[in-house]
C-alpha positions as CSV (number, residue, x, y, z in Angstrom):
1,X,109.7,226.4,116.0
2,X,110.1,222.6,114.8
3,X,109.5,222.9,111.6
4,X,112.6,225.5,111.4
5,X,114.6,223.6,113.3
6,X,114.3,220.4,110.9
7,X,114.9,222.5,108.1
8,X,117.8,224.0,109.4
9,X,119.2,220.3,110.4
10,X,118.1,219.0,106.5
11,X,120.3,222.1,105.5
12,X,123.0,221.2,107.5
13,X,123.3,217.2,106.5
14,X,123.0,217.7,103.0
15,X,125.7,220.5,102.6
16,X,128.3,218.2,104.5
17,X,132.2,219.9,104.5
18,X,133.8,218.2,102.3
19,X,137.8,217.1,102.6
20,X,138.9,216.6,98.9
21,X,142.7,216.0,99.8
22,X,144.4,212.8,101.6
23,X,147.9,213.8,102.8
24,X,149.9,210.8,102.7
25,X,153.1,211.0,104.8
26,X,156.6,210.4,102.6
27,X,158.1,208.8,105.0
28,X,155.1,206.6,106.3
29,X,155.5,208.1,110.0
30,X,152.4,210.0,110.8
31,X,149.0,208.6,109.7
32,X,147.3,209.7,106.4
33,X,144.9,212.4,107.3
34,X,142.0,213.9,105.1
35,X,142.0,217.7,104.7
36,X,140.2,220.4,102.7
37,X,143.0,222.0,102.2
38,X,147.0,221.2,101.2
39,X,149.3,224.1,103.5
40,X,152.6,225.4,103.4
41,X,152.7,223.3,106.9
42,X,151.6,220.0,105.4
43,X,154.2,220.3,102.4
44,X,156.6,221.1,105.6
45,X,155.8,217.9,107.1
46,X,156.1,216.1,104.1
47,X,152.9,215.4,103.8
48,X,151.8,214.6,99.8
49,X,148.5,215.4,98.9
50,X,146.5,212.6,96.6
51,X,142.5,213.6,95.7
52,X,140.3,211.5,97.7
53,X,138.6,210.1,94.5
54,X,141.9,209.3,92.7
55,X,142.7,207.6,95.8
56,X,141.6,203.8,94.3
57,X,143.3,204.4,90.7
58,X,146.2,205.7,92.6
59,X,146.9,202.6,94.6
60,X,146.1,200.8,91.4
61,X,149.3,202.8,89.0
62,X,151.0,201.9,92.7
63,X,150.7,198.3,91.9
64,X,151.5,198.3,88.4
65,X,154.6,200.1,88.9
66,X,155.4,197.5,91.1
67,X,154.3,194.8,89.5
68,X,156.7,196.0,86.4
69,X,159.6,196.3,89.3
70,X,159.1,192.7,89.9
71,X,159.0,191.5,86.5
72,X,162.0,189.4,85.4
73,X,161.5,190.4,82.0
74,X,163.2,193.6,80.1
75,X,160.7,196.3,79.9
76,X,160.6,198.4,76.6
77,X,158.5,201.2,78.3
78,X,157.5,202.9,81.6
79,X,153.7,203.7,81.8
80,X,153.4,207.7,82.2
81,X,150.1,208.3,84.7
82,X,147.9,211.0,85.7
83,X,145.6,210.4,88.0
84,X,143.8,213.5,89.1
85,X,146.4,216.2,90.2
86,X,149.0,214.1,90.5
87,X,151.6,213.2,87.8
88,X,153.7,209.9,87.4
89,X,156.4,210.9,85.5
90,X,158.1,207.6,85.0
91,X,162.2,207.0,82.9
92,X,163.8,204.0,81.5
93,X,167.5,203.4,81.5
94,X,168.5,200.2,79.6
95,X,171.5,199.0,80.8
96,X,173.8,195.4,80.4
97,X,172.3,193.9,83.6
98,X,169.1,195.0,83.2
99,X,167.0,198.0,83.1
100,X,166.6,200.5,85.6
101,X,163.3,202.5,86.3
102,X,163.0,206.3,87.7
103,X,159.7,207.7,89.0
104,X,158.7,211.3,89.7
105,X,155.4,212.1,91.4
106,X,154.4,215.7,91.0
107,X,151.2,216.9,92.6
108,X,149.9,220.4,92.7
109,X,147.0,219.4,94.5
110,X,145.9,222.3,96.4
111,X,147.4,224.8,94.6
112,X,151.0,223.7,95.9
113,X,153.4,222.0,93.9
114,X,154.9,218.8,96.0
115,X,156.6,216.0,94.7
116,X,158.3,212.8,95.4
117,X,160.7,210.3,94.5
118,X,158.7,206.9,94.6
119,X,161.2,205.1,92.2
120,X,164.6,205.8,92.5
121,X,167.8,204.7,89.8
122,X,170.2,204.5,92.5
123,X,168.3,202.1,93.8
124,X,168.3,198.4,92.6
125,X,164.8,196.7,91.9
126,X,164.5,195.0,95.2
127,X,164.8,197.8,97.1
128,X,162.4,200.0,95.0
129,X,159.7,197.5,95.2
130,X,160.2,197.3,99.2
131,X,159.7,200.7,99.6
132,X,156.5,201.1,96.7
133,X,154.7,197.7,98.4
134,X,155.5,199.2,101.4
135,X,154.0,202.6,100.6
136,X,150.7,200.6,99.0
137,X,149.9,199.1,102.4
138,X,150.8,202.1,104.5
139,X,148.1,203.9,102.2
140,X,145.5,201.4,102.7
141,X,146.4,200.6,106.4
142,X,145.9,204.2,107.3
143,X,142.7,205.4,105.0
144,X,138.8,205.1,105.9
């Protein structure tokens, strides 16, 4: 009888449930949550699903984006990204006092097609980089 049941527990540990999505809250309310699955509910909540293993280059395109918010320097380009099932889809609008920058985040995660504004052109820089530092250390605050 013990030599089943230690089998059955080796069977058990090694075929650990994996949760392939984070859901990352829009509106940095709730706290991110891992899940193996993206709903109708989450998308709902406005929840955005990122892949766990992306999570690291995600927050890493999340800083450059920034980091090119904050630049006092005209850009000539905005760095397109994909980074697992999620797409940057990034626009540059060269105006007289200066440029302006649009980003689009597109996931289909899941099987569900969500998506975001992260950068918007209504928006001056300074407020754009609030809210995309802002979102950086909600991810990280809130993830294992």
């Amino acid at each position: 009888m013990k030599p089943i049941l230690f089998l059955v527990f080796i069977f058990l540990s090694t075929h650990v449930f994996a949760q392939p999505y984070a859901l990352l809250d829009k509106s940095m309310i709730a706290p991110a949550k891992y899940s193996a699955t993206f709903s109708a509910k989450d998308k709902s909540t406005g929840y955005f699903p990122v892949e766990k293993k992306h999570l690291k280059t995600f927050i890493s395109a999340l800083k450059e984006i920034a980091k090119a918010l904050s630049s006092p320097t005209r850009l000539k380009s905005v760095k397109q990204y994909q980074i697992g099932c999620v797409k940057f889809e990034g626009q540059l609008i060269g105006l007289d006092k200066g440029d302006k920058i649009d980003y689009q985040l597109t996931s289909t995660c899941g099987g569900a097609i969500t998506s975001m504004h992260l950068v918007d052109l209504k928006l001056n820089r300074e407020n754009n980089l609030y809210f995309v530092n802002t979102w950086i250390k909600y991810i990280q605050a809130t993830l294992k």
